[in-house]
PyMOL Python script that loads the backbone (N, CA, C, O; Angstrom):
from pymol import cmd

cmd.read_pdbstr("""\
ATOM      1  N   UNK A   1       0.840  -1.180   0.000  1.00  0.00           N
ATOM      2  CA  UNK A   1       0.000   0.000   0.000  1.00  0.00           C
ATOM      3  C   UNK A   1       0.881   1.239   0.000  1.00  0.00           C
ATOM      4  O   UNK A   1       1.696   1.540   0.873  1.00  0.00           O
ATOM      5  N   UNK A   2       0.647   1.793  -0.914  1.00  0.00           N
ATOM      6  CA  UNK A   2       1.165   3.249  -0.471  1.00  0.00           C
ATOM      7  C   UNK A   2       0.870   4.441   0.437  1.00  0.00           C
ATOM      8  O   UNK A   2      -0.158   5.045   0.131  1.00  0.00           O
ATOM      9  N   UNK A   3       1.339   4.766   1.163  1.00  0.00           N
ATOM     10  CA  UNK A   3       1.405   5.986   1.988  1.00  0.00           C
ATOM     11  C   UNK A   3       0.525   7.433   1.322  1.00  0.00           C
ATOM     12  O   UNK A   3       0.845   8.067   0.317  1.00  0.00           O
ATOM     13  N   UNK A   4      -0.437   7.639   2.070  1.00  0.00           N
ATOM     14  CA  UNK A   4      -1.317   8.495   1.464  1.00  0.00           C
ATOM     15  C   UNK A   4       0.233  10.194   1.333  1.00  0.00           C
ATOM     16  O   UNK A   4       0.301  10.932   0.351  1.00  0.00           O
ATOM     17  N   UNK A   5       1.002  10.293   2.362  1.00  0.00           N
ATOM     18  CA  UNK A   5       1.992  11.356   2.006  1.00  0.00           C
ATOM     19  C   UNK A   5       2.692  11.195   0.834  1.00  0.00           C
ATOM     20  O   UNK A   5       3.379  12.172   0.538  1.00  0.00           O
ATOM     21  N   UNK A   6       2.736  10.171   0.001  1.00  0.00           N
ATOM     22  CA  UNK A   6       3.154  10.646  -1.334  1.00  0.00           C
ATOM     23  C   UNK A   6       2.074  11.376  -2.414  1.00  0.00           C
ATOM     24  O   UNK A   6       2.377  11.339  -3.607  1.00  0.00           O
ATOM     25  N   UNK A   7       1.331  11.768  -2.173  1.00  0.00           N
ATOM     26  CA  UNK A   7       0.112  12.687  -2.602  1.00  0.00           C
ATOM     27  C   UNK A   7      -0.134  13.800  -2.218  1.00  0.00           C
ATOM     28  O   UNK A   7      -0.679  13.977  -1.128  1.00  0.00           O
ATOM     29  N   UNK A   8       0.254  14.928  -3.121  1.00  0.00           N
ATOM     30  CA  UNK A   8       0.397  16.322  -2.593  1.00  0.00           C
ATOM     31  C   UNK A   8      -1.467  16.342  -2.258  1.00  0.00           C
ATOM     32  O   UNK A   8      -2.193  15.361  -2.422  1.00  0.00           O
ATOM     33  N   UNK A   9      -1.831  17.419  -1.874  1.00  0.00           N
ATOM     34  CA  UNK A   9      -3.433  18.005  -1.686  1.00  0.00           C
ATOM     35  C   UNK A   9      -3.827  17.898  -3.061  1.00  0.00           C
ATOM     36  O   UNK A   9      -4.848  17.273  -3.345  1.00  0.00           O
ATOM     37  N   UNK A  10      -2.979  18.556  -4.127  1.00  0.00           N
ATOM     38  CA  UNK A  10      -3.828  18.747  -5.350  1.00  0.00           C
ATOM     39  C   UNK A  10      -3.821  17.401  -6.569  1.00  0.00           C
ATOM     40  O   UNK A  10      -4.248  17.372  -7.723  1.00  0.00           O
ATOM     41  N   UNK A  11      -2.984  16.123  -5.535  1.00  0.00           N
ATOM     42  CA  UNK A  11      -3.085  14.534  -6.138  1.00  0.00           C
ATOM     43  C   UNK A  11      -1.985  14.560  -7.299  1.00  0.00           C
ATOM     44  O   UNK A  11      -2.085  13.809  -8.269  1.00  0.00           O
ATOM     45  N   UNK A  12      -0.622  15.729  -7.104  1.00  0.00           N
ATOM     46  CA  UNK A  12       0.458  15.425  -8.037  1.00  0.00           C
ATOM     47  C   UNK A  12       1.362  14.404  -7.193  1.00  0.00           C
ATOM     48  O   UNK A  12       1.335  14.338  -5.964  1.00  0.00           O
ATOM     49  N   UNK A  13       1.944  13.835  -7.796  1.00  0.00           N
ATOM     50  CA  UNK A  13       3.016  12.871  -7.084  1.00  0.00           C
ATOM     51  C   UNK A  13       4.113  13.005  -8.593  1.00  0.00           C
ATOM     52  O   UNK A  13       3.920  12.996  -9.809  1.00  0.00           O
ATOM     53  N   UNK A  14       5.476  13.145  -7.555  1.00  0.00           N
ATOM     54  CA  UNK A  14       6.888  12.792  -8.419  1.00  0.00           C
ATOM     55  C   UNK A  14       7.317  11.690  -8.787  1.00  0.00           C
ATOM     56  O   UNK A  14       6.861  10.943  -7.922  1.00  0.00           O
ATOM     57  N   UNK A  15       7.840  11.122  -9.428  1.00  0.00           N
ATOM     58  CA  UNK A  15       8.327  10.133  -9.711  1.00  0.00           C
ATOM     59  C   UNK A  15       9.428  10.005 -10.436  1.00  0.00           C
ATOM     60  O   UNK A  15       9.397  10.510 -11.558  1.00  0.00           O
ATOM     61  N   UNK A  16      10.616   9.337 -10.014  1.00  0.00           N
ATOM     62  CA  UNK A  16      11.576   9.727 -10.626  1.00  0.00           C
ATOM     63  C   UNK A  16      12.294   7.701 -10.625  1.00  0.00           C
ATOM     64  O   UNK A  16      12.558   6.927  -9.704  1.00  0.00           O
ATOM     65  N   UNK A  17      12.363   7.557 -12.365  1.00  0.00           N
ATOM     66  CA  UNK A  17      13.137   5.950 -12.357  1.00  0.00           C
ATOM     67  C   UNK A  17      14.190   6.102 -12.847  1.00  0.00           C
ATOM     68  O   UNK A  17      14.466   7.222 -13.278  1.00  0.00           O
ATOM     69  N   UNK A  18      14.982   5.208 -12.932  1.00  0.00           N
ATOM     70  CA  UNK A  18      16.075   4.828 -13.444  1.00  0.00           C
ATOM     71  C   UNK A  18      16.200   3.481 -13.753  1.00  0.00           C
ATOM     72  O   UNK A  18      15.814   2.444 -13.213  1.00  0.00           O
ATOM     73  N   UNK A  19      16.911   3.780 -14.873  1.00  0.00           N
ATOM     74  CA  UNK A  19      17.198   2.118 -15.818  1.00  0.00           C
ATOM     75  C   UNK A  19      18.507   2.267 -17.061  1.00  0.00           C
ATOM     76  O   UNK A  19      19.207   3.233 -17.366  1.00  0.00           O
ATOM     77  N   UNK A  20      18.466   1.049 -17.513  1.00  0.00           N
ATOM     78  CA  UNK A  20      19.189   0.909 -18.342  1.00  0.00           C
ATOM     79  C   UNK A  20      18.785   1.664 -19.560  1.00  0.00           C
ATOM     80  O   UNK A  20      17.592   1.679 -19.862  1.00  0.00           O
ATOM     81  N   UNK A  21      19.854   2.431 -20.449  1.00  0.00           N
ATOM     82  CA  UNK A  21      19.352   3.294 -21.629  1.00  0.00           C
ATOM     83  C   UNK A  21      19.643   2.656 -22.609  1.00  0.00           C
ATOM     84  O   UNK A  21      20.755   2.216 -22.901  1.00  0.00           O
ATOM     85  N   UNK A  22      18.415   2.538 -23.331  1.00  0.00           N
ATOM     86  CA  UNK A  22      17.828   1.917 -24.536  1.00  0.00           C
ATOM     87  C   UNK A  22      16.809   2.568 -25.262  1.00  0.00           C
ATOM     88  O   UNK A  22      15.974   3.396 -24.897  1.00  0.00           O
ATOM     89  N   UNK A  23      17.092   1.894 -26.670  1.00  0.00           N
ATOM     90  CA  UNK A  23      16.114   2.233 -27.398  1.00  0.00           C
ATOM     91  C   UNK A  23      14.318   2.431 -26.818  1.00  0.00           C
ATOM     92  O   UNK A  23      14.054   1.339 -26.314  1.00  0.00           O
ATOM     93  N   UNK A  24      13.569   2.978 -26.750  1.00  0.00           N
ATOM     94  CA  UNK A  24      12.563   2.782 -26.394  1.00  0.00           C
ATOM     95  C   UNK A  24      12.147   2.761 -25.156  1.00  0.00           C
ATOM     96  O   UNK A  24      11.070   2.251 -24.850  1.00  0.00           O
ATOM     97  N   UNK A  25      12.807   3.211 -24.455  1.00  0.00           N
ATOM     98  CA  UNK A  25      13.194   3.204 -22.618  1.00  0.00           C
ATOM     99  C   UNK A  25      12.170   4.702 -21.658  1.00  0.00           C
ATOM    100  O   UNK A  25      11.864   4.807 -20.470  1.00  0.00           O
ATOM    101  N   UNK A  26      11.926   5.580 -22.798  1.00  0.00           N
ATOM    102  CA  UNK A  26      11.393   6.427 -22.326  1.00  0.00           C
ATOM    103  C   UNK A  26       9.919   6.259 -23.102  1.00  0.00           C
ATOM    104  O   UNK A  26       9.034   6.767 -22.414  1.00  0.00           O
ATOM    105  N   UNK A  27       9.457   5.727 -24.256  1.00  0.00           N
ATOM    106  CA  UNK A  27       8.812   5.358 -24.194  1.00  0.00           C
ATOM    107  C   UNK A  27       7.575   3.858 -23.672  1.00  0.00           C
ATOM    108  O   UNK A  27       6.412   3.616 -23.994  1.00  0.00           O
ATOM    109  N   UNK A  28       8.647   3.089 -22.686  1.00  0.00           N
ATOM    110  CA  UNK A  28       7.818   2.081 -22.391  1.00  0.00           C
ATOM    111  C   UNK A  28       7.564   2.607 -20.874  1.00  0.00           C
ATOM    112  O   UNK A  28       6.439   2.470 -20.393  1.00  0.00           O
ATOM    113  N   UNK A  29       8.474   3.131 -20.215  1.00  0.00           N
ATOM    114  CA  UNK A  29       7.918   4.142 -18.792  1.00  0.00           C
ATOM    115  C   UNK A  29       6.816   5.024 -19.039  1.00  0.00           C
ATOM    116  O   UNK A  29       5.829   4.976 -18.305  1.00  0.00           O
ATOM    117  N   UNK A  30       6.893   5.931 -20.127  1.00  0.00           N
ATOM    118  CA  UNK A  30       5.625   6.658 -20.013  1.00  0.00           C
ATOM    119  C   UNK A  30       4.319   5.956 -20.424  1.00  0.00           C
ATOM    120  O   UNK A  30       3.208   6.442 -20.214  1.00  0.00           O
ATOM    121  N   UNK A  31       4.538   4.791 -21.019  1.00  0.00           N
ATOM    122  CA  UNK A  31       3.463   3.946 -21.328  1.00  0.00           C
ATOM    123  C   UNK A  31       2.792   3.517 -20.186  1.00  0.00           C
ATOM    124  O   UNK A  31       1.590   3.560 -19.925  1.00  0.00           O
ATOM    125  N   UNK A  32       4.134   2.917 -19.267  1.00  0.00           N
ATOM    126  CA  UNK A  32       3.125   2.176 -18.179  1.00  0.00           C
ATOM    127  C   UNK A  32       2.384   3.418 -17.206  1.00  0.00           C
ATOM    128  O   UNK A  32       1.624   3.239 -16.254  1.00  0.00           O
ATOM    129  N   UNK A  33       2.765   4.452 -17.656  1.00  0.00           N
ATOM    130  CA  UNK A  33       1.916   5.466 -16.637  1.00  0.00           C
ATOM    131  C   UNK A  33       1.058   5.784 -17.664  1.00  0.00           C
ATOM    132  O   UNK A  33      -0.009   5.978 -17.081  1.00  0.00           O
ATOM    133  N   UNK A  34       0.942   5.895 -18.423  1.00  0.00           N
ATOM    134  CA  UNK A  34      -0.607   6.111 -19.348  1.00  0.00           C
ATOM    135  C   UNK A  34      -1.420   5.110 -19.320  1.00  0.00           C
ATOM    136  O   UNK A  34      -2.612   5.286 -19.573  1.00  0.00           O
ATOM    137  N   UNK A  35      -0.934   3.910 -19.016  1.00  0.00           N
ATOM    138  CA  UNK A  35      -1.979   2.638 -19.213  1.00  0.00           C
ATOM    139  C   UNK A  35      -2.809   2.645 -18.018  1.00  0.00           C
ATOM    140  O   UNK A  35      -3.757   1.861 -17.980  1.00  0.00           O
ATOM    141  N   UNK A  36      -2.503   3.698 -16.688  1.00  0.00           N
ATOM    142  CA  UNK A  36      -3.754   3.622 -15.884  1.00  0.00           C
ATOM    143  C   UNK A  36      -4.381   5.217 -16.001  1.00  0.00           C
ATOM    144  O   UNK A  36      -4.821   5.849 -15.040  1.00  0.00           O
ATOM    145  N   UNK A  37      -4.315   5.690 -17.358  1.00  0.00           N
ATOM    146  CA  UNK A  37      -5.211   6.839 -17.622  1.00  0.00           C
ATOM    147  C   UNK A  37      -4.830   7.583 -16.683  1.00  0.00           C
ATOM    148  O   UNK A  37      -5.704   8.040 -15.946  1.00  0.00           O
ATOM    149  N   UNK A  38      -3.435   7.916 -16.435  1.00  0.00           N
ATOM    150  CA  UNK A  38      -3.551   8.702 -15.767  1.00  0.00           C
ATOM    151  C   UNK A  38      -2.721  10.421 -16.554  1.00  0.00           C
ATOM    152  O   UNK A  38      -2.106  10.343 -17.618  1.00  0.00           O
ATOM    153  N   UNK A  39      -2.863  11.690 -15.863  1.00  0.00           N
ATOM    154  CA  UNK A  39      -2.018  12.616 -16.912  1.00  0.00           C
ATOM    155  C   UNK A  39      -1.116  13.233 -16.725  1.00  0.00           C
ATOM    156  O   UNK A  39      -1.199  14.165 -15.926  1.00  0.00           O
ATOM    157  N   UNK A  40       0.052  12.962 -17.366  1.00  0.00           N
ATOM    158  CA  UNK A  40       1.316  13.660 -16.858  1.00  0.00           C
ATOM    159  C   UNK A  40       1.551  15.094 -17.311  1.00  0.00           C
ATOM    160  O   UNK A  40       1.621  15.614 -18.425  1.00  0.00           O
ATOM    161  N   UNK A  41       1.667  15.650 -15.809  1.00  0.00           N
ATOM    162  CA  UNK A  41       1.551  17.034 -15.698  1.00  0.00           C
ATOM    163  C   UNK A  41       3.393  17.679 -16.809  1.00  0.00           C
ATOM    164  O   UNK A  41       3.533  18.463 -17.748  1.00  0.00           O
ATOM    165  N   UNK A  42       4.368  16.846 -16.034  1.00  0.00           N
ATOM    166  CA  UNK A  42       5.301  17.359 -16.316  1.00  0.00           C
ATOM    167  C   UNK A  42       6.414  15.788 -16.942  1.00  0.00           C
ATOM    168  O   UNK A  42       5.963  14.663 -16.728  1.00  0.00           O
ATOM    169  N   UNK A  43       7.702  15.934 -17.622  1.00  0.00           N
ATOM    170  CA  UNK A  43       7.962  14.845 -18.061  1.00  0.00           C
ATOM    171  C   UNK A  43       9.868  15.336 -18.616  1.00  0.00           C
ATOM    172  O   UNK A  43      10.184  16.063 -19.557  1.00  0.00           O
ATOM    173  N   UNK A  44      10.953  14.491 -17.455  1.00  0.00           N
ATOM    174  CA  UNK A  44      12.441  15.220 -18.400  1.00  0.00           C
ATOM    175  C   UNK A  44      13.187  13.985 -18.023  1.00  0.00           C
ATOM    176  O   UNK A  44      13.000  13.410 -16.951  1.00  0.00           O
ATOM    177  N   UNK A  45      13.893  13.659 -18.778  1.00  0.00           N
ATOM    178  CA  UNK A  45      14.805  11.719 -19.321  1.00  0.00           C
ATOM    179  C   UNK A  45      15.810  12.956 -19.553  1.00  0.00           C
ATOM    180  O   UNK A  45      15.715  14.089 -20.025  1.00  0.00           O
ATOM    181  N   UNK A  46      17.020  12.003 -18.866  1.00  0.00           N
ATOM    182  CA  UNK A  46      18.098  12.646 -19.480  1.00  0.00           C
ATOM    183  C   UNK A  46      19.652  11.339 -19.559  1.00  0.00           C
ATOM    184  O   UNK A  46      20.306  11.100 -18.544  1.00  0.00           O
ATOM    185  N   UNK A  47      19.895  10.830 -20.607  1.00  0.00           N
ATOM    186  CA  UNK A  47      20.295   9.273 -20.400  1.00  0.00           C
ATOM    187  C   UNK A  47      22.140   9.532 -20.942  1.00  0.00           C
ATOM    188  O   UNK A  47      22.531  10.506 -21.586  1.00  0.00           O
ATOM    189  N   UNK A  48      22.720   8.761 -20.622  1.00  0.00           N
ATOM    190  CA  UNK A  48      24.402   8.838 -20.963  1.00  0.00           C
ATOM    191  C   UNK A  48      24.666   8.012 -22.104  1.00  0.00           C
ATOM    192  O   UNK A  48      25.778   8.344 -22.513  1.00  0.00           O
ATOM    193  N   UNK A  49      24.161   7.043 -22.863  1.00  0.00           N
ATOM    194  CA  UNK A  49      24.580   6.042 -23.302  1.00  0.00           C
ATOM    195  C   UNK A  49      24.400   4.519 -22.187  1.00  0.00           C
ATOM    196  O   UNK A  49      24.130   3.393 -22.605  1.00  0.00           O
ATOM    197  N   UNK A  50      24.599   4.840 -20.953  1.00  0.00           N
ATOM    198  CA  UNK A  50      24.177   3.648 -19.881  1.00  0.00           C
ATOM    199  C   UNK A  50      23.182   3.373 -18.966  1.00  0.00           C
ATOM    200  O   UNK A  50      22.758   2.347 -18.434  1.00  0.00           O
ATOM    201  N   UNK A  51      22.849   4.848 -18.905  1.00  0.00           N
ATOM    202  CA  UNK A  51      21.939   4.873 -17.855  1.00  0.00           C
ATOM    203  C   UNK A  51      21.187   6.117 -18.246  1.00  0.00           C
ATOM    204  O   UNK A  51      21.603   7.171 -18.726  1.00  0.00           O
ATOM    205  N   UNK A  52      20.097   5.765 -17.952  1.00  0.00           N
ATOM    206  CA  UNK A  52      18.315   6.391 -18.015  1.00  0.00           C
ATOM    207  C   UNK A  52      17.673   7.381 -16.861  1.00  0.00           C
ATOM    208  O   UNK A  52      17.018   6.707 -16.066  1.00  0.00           O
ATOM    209  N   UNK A  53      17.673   8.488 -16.609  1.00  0.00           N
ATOM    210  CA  UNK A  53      16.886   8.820 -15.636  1.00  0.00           C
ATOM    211  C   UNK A  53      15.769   9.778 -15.745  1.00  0.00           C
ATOM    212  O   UNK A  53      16.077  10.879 -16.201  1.00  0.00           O
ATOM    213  N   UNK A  54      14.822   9.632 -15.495  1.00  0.00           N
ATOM    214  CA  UNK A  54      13.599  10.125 -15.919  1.00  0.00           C
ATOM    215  C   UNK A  54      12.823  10.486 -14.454  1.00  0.00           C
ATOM    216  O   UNK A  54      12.641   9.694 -13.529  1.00  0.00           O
ATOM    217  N   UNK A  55      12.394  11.995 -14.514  1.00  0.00           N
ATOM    218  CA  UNK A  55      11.651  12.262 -13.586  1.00  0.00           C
ATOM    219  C   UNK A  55      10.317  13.239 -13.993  1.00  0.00           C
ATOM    220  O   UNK A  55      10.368  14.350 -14.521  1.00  0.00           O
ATOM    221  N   UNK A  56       9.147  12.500 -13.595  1.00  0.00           N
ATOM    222  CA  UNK A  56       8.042  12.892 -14.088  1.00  0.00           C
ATOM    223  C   UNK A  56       6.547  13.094 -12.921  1.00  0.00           C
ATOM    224  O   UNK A  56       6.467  12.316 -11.971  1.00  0.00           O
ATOM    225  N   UNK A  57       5.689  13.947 -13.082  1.00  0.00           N
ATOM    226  CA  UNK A  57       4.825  14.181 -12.150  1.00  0.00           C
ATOM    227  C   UNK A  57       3.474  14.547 -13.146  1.00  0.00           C
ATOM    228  O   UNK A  57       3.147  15.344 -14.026  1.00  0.00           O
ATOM    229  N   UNK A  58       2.859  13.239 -12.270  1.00  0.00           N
ATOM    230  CA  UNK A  58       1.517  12.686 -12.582  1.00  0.00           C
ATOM    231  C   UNK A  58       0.765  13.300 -11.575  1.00  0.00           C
ATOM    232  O   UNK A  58       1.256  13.925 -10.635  1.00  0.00           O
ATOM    233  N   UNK A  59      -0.932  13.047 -11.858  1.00  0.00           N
ATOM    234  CA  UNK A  59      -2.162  13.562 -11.445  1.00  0.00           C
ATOM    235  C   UNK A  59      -2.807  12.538 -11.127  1.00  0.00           C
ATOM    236  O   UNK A  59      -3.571  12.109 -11.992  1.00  0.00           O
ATOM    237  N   UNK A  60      -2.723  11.666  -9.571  1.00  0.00           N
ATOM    238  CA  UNK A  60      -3.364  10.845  -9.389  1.00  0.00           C
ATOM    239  C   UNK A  60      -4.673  10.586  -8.929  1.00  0.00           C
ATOM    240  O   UNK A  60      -4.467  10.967  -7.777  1.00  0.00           O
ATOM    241  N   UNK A  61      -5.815  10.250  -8.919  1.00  0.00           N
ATOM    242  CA  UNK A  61      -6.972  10.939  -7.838  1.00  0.00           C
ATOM    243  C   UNK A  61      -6.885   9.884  -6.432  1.00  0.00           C
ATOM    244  O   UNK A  61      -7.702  10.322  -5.622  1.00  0.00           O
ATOM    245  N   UNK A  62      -6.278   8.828  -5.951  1.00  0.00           N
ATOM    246  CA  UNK A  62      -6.073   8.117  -5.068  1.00  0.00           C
ATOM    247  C   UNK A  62      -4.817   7.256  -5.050  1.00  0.00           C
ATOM    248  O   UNK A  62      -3.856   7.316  -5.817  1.00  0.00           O
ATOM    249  N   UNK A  63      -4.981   6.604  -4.221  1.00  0.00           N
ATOM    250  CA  UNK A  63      -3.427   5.808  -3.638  1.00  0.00           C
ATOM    251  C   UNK A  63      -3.818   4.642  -4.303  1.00  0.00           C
ATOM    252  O   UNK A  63      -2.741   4.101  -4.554  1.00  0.00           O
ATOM    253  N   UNK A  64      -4.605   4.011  -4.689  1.00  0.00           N
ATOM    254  CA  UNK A  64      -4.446   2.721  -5.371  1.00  0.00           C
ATOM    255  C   UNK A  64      -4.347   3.220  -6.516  1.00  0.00           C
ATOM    256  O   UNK A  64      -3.815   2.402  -7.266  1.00  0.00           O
ATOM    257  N   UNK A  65      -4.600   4.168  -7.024  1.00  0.00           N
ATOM    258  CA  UNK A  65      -3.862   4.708  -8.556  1.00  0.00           C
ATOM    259  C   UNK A  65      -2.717   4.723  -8.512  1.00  0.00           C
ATOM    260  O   UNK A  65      -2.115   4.236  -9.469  1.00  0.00           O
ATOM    261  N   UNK A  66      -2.298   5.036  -7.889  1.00  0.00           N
ATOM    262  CA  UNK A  66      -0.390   5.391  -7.573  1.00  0.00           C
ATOM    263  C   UNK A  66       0.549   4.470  -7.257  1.00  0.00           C
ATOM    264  O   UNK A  66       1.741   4.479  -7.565  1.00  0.00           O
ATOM    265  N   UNK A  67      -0.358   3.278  -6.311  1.00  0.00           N
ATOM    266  CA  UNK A  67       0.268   1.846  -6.497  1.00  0.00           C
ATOM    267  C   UNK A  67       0.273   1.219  -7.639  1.00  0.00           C
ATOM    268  O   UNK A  67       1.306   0.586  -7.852  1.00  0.00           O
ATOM    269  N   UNK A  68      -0.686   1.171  -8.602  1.00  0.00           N
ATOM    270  CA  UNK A  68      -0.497   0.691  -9.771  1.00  0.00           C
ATOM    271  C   UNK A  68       0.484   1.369 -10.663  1.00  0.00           C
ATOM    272  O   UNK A  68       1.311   0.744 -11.327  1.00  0.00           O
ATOM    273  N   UNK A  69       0.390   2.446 -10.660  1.00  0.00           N
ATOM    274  CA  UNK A  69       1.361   2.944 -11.738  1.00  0.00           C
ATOM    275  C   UNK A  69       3.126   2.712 -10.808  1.00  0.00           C
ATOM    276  O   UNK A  69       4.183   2.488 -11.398  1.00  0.00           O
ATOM    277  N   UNK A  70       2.998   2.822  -9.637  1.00  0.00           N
ATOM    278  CA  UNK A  70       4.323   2.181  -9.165  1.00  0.00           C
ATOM    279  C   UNK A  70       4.723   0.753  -9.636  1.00  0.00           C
ATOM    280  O   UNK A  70       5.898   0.663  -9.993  1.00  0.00           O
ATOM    281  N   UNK A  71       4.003  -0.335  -9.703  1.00  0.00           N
ATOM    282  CA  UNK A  71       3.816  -1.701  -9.854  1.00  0.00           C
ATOM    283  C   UNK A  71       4.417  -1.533 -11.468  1.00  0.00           C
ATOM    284  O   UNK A  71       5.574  -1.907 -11.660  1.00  0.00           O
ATOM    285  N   UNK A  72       3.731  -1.041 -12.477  1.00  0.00           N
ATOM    286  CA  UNK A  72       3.835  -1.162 -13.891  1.00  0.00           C
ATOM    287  C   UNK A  72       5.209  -0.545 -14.317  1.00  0.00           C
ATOM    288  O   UNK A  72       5.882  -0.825 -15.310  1.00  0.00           O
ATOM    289  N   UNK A  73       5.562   0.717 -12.936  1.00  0.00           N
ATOM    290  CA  UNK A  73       7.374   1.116 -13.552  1.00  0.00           C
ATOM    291  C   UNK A  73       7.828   0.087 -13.071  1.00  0.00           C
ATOM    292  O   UNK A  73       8.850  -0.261 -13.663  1.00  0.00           O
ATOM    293  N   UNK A  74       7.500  -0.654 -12.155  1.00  0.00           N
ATOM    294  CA  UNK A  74       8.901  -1.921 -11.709  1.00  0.00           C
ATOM    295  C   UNK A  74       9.123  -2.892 -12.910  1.00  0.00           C
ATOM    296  O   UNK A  74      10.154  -3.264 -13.471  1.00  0.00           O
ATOM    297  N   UNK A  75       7.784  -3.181 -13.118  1.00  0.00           N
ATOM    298  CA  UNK A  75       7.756  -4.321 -14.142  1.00  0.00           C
ATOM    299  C   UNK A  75       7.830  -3.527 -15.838  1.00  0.00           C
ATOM    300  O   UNK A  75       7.175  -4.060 -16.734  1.00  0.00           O
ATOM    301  N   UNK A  76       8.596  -2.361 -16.121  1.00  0.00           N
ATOM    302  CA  UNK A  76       8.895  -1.915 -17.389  1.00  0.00           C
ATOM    303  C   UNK A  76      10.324  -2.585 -17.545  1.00  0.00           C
ATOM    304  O   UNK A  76      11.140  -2.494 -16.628  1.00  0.00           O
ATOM    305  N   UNK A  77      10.641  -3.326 -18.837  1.00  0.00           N
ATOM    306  CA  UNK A  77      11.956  -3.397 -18.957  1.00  0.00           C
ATOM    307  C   UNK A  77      12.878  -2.597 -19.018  1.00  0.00           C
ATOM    308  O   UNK A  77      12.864  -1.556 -19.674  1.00  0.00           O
ATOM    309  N   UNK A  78      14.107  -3.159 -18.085  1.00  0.00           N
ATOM    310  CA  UNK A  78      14.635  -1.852 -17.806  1.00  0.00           C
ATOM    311  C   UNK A  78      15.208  -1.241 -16.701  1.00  0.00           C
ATOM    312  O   UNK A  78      16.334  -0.886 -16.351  1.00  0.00           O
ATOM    313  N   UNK A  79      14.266  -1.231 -16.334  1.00  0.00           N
ATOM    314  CA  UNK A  79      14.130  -0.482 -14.901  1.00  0.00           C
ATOM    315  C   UNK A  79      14.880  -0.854 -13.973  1.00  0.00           C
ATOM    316  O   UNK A  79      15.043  -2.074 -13.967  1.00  0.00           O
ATOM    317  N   UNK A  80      15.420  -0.288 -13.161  1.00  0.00           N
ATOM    318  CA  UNK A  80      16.065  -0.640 -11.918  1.00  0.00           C
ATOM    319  C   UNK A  80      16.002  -0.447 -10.535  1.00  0.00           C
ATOM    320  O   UNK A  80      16.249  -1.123  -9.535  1.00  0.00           O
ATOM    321  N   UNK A  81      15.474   1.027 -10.855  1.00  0.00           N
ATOM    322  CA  UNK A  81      15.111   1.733  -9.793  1.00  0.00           C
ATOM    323  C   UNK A  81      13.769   2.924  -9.627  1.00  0.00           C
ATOM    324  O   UNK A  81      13.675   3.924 -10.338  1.00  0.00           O
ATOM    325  N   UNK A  82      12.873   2.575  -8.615  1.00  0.00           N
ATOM    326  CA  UNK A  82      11.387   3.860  -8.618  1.00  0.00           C
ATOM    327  C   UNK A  82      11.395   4.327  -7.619  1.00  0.00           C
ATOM    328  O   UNK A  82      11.182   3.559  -6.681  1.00  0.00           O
ATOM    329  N   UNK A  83      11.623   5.699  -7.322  1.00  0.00           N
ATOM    330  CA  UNK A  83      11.026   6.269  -6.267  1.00  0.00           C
ATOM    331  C   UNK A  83       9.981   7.404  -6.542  1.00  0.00           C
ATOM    332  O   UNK A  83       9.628   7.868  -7.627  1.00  0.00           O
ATOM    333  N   UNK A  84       9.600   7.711  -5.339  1.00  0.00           N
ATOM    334  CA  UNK A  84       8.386   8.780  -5.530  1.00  0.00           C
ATOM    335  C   UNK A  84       8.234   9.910  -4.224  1.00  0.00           C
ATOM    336  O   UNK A  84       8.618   9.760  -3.064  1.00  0.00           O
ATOM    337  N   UNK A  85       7.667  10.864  -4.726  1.00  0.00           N
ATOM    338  CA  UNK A  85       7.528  12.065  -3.662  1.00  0.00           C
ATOM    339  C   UNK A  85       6.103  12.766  -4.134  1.00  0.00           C
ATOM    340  O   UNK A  85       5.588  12.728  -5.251  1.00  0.00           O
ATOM    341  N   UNK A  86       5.613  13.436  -2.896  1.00  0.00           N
ATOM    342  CA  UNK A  86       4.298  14.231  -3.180  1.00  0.00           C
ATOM    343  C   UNK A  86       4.872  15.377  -3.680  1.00  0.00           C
ATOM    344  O   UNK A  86       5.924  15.770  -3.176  1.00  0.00           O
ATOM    345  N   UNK A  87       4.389  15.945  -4.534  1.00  0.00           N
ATOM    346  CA  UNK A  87       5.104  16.988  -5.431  1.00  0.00           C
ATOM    347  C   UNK A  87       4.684  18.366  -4.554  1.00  0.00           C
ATOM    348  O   UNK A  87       3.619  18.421  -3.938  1.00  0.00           O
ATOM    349  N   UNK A  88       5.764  19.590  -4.580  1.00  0.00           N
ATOM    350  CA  UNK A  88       5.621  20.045  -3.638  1.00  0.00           C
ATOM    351  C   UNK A  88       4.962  21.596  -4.603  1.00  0.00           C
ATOM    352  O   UNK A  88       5.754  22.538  -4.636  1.00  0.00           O
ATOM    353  N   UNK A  89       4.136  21.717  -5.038  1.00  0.00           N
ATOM    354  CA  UNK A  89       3.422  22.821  -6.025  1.00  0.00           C
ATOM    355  C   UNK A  89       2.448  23.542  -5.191  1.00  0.00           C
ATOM    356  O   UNK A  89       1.760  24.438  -5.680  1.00  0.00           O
TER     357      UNK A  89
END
""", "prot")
cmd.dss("prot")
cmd.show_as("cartoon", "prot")
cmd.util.cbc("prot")
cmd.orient("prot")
């Protein structure tokens, strides 16, 4: 379960992954956060040739929204690492 404090008042949450950089790497992360309809407010990848890091802030309306879209970055290929913060706006 997630912690209702990663949910600012106005339901933005940060999210910031990291993974291996590849072809298609920023598009299969933003996929798995679109596949629970959800809308990304803001969106910046910035990768070396090895490594991927992408930090982006979504509009969730609850915490089981936010667990799922946590669940779907783990399981993006790739990935290595998810964390998250209530966005501070």
């Amino acid at each position: 379960m997630v912690p209702t404090a990663l949910v600012s008042p106005h339901g933005h949450t940060v999210f910031t992954v990291v993974g291996f950089d590849r072809v298609q790497f920023v598009s299969d992360v933003l996929a798995a956060v679109g596949a629970e309809q959800t809308r990304i407010a803001q969106a910046s990848f910035e990768a070396d040739g090895v490594r991927s890091t992408g930090q982006f802030t979504v509009q969730v309306t609850d915490c089981r929204q936010l667990a799922q879209i946590d669940q779907r970055l783990q399981l993006a290929r790739g990935v290595i690492q998810v964390t998250q913060r209530a966005a501070t706006t």
